[in-house]
RODRENMI-275518 format. One record per atom (N, C-alpha, C): residue number from 1; y, z, x. Coordinates in pm, whole numbers, m for minus. Layout:
# residues N
(NUM, (Y, Z, X)),
...
# end
This chain:
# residues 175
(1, (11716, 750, m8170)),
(1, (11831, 704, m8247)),
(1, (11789, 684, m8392)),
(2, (11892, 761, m8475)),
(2, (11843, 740, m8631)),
(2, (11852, 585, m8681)),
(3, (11787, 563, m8778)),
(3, (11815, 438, m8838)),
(3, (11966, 454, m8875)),
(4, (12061, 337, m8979)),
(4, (12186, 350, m9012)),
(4, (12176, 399, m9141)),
(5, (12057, 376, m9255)),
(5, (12067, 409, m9397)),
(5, (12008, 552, m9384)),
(6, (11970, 615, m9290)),
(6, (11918, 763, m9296)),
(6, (12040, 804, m9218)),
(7, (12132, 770, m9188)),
(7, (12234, 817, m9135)),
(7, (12366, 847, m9206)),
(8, (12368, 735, m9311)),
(8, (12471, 720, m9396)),
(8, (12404, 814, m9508)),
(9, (12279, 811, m9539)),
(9, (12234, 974, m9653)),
(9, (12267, 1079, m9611)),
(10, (12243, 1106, m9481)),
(10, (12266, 1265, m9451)),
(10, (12467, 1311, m9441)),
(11, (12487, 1170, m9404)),
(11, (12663, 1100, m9423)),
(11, (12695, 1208, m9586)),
(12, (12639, 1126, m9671)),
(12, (12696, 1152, m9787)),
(12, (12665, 1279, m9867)),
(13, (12477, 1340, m9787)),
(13, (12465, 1452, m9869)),
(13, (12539, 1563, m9795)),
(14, (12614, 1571, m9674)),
(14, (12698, 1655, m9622)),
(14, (12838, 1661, m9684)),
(15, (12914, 1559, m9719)),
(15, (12968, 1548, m9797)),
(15, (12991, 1569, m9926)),
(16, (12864, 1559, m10026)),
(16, (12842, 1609, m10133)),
(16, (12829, 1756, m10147)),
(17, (12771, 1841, m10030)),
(17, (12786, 1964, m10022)),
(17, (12921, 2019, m9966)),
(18, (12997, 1975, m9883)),
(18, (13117, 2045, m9910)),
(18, (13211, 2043, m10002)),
(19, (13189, 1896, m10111)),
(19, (13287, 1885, m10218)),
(19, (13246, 1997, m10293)),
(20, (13093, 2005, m10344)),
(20, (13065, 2169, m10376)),
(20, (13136, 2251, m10342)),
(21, (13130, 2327, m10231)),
(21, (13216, 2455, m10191)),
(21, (13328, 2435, m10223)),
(22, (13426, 2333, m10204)),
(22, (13558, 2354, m10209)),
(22, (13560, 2347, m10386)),
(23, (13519, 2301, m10438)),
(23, (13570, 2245, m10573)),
(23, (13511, 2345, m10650)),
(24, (13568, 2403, m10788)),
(24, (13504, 2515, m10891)),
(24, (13459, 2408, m11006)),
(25, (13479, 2314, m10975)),
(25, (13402, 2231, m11076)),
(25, (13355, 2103, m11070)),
(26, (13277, 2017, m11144)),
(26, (13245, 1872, m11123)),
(26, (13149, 1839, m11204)),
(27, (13161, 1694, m11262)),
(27, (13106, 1666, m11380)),
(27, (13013, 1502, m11334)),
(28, (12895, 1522, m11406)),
(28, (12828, 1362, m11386)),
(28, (12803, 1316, m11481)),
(29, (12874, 1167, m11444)),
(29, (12898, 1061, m11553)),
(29, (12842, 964, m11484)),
(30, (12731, 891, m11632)),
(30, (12715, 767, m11553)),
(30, (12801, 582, m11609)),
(31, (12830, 538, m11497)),
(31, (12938, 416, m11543)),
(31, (12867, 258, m11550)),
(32, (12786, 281, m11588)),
(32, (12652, 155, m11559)),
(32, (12762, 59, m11635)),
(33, (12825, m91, m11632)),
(33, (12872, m160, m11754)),
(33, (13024, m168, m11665)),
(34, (13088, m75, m11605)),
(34, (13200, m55, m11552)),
(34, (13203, m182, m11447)),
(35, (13355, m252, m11490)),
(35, (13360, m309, m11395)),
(35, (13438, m220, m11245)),
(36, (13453, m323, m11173)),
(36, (13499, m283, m11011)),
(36, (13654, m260, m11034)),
(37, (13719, m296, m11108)),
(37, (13888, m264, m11161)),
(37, (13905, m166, m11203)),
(38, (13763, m126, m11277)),
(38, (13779, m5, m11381)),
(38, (13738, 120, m11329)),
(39, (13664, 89, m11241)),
(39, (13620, 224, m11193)),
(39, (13727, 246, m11096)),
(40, (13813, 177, m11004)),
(40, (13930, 174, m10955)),
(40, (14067, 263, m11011)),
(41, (14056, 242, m11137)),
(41, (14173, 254, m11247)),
(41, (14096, 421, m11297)),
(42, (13975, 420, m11265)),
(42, (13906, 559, m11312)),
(42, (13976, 689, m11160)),
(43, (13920, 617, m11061)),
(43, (13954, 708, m10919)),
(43, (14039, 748, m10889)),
(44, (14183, 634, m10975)),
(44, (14339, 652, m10913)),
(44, (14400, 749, m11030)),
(45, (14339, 720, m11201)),
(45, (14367, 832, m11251)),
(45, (14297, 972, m11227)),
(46, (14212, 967, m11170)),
(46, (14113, 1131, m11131)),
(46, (14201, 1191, m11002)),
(47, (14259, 1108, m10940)),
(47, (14308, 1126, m10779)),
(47, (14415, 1232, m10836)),
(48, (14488, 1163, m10961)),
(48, (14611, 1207, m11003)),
(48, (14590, 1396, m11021)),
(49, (14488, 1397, m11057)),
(49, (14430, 1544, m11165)),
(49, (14349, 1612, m11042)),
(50, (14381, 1542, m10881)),
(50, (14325, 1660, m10809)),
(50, (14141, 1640, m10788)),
(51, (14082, 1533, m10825)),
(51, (14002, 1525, m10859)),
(51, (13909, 1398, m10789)),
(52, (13790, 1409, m10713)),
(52, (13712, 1285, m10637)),
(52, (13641, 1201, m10741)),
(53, (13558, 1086, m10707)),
(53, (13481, 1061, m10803)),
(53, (13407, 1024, m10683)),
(54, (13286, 1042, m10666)),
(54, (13171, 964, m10552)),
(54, (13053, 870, m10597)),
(55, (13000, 781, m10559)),
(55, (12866, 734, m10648)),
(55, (12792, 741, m10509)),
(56, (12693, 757, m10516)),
(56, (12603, 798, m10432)),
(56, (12456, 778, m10467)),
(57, (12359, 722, m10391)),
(57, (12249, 734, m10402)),
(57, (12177, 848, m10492)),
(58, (12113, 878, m10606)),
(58, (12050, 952, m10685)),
(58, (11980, 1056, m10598)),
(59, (11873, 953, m10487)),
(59, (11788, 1094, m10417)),
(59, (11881, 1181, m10356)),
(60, (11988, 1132, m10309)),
(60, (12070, 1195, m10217)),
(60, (12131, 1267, m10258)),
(61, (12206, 1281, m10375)),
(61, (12257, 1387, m10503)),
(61, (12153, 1504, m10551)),
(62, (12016, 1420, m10561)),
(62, (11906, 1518, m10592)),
(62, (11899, 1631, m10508)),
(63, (11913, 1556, m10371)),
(63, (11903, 1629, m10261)),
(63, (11997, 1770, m10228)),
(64, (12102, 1748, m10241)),
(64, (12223, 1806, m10193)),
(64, (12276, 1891, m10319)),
(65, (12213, 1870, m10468)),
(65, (12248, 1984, m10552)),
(65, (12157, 2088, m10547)),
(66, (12046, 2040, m10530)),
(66, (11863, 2127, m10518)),
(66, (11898, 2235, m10405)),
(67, (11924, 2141, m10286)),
(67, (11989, 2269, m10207)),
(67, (12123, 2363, m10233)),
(68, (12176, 2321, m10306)),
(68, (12306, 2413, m10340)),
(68, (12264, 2495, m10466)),
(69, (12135, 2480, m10517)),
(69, (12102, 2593, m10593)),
(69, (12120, 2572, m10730)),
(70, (12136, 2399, m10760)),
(70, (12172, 2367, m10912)),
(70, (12055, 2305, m10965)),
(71, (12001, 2335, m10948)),
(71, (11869, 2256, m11029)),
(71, (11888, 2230, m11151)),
(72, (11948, 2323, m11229)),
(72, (11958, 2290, m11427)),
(72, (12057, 2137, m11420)),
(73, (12052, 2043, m11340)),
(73, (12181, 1955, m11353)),
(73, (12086, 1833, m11291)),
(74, (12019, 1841, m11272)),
(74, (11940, 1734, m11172)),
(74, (11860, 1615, m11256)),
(75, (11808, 1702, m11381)),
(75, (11786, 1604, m11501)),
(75, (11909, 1544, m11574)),
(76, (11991, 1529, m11500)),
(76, (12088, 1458, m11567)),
(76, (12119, 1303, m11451)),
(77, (12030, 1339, m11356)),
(77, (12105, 1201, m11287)),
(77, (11971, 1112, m11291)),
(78, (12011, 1018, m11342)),
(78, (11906, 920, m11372)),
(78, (12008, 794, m11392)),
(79, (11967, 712, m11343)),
(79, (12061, 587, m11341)),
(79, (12117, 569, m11291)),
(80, (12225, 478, m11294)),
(80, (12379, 451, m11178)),
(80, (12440, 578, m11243)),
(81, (12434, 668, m11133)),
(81, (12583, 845, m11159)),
(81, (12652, 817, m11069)),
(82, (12769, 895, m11118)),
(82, (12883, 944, m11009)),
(82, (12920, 1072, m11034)),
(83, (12947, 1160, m10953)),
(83, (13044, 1252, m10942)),
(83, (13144, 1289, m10935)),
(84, (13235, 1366, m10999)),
(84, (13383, 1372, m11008)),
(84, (13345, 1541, m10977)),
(85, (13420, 1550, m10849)),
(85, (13467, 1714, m10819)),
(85, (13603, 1706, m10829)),
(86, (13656, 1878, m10896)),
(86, (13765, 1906, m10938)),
(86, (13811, 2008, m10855)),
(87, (13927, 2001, m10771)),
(87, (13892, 2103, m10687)),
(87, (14021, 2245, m10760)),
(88, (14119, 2174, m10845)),
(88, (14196, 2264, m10949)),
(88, (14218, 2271, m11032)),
(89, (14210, 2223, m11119)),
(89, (14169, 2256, m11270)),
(89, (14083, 2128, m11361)),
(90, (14000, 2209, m11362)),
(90, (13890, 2115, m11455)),
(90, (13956, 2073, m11604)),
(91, (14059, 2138, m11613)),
(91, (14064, 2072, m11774)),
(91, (14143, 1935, m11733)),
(92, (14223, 1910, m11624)),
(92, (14307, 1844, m11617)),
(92, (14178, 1667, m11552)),
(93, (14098, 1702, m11540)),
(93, (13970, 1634, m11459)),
(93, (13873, 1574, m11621)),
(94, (13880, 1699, m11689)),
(94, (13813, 1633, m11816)),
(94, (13870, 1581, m11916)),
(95, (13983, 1634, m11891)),
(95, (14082, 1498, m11998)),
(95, (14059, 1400, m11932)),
(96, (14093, 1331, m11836)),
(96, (14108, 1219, m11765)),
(96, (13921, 1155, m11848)),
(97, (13862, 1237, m11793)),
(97, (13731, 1135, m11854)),
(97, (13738, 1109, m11964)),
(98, (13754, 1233, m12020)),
(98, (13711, 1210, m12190)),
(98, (13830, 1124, m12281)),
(99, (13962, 1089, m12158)),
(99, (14045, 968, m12207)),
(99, (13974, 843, m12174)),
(100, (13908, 815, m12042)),
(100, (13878, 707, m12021)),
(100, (13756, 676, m12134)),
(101, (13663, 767, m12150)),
(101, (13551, 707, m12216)),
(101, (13569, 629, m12346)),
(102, (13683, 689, m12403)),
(102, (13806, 626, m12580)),
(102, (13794, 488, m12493)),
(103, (13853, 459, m12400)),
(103, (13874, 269, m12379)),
(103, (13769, 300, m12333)),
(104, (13649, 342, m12269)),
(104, (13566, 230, m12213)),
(104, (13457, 305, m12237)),
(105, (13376, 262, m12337)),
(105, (13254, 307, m12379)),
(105, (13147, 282, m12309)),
(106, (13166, 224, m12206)),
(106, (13023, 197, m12092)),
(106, (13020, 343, m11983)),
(107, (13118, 433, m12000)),
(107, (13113, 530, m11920)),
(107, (13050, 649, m12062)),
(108, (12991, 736, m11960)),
(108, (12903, 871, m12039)),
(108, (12908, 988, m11988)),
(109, (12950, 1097, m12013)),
(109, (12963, 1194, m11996)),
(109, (12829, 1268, m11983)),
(110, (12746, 1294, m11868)),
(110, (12587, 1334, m11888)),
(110, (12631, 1496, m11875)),
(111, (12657, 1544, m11764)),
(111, (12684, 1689, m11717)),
(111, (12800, 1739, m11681)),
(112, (12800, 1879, m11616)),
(112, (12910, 1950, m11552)),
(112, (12841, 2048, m11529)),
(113, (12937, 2126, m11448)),
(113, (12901, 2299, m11398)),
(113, (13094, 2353, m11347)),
(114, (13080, 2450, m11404)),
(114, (13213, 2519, m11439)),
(114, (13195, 2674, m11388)),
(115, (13209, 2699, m11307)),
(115, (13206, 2867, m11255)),
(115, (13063, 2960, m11313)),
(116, (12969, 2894, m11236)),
(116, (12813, 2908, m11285)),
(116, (12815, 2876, m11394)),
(117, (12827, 2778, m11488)),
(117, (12794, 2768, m11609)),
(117, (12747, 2561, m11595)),
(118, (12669, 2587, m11663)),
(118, (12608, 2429, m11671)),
(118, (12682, 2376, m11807)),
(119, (12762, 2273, m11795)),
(119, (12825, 2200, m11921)),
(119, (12766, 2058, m11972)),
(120, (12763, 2103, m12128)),
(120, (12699, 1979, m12176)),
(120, (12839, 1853, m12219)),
(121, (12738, 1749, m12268)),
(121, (12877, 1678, m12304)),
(121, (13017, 1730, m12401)),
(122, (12937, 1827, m12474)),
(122, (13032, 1880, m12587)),
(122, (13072, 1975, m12556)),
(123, (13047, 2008, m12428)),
(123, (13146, 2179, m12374)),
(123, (13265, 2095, m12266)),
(124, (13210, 1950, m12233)),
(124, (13304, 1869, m12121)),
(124, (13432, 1807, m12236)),
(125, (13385, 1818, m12379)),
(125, (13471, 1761, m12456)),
(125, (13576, 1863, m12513)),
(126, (13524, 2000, m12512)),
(126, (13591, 2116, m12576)),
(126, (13705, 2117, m12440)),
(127, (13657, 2129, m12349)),
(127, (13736, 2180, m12247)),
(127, (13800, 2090, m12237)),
(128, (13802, 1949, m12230)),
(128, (13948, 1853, m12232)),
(128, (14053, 1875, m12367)),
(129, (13956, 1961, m12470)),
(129, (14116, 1955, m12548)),
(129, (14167, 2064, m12516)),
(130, (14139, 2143, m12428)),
(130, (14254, 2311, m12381)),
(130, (14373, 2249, m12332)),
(131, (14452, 2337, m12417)),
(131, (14618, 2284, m12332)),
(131, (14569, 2288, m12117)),
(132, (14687, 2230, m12090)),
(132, (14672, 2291, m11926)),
(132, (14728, 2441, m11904)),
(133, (14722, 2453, m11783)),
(133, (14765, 2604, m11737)),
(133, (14915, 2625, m11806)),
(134, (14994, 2526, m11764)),
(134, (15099, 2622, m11787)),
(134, (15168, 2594, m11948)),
(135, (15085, 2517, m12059)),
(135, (15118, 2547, m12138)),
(135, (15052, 2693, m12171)),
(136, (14940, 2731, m12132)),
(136, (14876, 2786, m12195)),
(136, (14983, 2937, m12105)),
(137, (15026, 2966, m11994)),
(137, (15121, 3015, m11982)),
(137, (15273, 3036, m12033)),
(138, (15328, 2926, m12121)),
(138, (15432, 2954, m12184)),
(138, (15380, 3001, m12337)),
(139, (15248, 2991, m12409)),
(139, (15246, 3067, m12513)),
(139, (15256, 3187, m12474)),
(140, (15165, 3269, m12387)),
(140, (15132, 3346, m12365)),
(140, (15285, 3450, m12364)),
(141, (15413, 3381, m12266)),
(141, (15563, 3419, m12231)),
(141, (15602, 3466, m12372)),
(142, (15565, 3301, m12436)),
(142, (15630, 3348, m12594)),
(142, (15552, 3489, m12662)),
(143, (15409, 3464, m12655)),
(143, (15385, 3565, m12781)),
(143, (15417, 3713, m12726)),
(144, (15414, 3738, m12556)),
(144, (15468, 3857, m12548)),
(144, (15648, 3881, m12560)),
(145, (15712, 3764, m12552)),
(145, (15862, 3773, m12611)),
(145, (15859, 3811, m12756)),
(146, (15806, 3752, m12826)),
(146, (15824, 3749, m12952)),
(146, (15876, 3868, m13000)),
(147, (15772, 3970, m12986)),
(147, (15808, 4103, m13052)),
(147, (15939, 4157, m13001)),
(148, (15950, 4139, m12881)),
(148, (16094, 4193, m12832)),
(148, (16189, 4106, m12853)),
(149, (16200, 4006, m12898)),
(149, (16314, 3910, m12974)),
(149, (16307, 3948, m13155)),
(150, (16238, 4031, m13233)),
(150, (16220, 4054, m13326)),
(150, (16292, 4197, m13305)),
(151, (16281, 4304, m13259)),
(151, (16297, 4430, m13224)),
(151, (16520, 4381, m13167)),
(152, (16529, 4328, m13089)),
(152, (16666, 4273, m13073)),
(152, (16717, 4277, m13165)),
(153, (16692, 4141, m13237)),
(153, (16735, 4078, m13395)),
(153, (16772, 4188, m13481)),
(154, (16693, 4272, m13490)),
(154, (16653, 4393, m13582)),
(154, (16795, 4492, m13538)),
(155, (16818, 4500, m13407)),
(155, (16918, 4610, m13385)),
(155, (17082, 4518, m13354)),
(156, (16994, 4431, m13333)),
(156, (17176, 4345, m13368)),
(156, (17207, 4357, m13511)),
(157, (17140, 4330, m13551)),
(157, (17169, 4290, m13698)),
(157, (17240, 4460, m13783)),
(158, (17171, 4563, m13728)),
(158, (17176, 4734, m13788)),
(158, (17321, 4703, m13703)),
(159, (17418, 4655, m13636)),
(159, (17489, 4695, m13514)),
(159, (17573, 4608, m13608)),
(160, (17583, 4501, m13641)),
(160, (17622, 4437, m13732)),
(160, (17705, 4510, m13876)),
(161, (17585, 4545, m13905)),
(161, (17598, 4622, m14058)),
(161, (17669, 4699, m14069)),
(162, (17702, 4788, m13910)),
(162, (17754, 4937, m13903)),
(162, (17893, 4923, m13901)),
(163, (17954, 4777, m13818)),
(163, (18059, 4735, m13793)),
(163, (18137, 4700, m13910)),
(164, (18064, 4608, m13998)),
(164, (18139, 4557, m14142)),
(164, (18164, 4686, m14184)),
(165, (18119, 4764, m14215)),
(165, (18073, 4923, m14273)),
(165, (18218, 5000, m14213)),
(166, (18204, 4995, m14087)),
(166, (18347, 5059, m14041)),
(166, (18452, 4984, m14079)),
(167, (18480, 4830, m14084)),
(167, (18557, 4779, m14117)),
(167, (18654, 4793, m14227)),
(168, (18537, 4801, m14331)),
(168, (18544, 4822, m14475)),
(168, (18568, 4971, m14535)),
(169, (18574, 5041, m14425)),
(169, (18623, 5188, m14450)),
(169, (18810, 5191, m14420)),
(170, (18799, 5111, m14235)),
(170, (18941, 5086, m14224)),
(170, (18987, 5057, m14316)),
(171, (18946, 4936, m14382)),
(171, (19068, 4893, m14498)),
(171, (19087, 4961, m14601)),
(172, (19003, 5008, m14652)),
(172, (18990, 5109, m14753)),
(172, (19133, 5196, m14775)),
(173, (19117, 5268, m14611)),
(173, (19231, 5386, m14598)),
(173, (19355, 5314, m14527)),
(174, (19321, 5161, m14487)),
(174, (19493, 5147, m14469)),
(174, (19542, 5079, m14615)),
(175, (19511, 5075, m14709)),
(175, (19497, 5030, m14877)),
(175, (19544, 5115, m14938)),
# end
């Protein structure tokens, strides 16, 4: 029979490896200073954005990224960390932090990893200011409308011209 604290590690590094698979992203922050309200008020806004936050034993994180093949991220957990996996859109996951950290400066943005890519704090900060998906889908609507609302305009307007034009001939010859 296992002990209970070697039970509850292998608990959490199984866990930590499937939030991996499912999720294309996840970022470690450490909240050392955070109170128990706040990190509360952190989980329920991350919950909102699709998004976990876990704190977990360090070796056990060590453990469970080493095997998932992330080693470039492992020098980042040192101290009280947590994890936030994103399992649909990371920008909507890094706003949420990079809002919380503005009120609460005891939280830190150490890492991330984004579709094989290792993120520093200033690539976790770029990526919270990207619009979300579907703004970034209604520019996109617009700028391919655009030209064909210009090209319209253009032949209403010639359709326009042609009409006064006939008009102004009618009267001409009923004159």
């Amino acid at each position: 029979m296992k002990k209970i604290g070697l039970l509850v590690k292998e608990i959490s590094e199984s866990k930590i490896k499937s939030c991996l698979k499912e999720a294309n992203s996840f970022f470690i922050i450490k909240y050392s200073g955070l109170s128990s309200p706040d990190l509360t008020t952190l989980r329920a806004s991350l919950k909102v954005s699709r998004a976990n936050f876990f704190v977990v034993k360090n070796s056990v994180a060590r453990r469970a990224l080493k095997g998932s093949g992330l080693d470039q991220v492992l020098k980042s957990i040192e101290g009280p960390c947590g994890l936030v996996f994103s399992k649909d859109e990371p920008v909507e996951a890094s706003k949420v932090l990079c809002n919380f950290t503005k009120d609460h400066e005891q939280l830190k943005l150490e890492a991330g990893f984004l579709q094989d890519k290792i993120l520093e704090k200033k690539d976790i900060e770029a990526l919270a200011k990207l619009p979300s998906k579907e703004v970034l889908r209604a520019q996109v609507v617009g700028a391919i409308k655009s030209p064909i609302t210009g090209i319209v305009m253009v032949l209403n307007s010639t359709l326009k011209k042609f009409v006064i034009c006939l008009d102004q001939i009618k009267q001409k010859k009923t004159s």
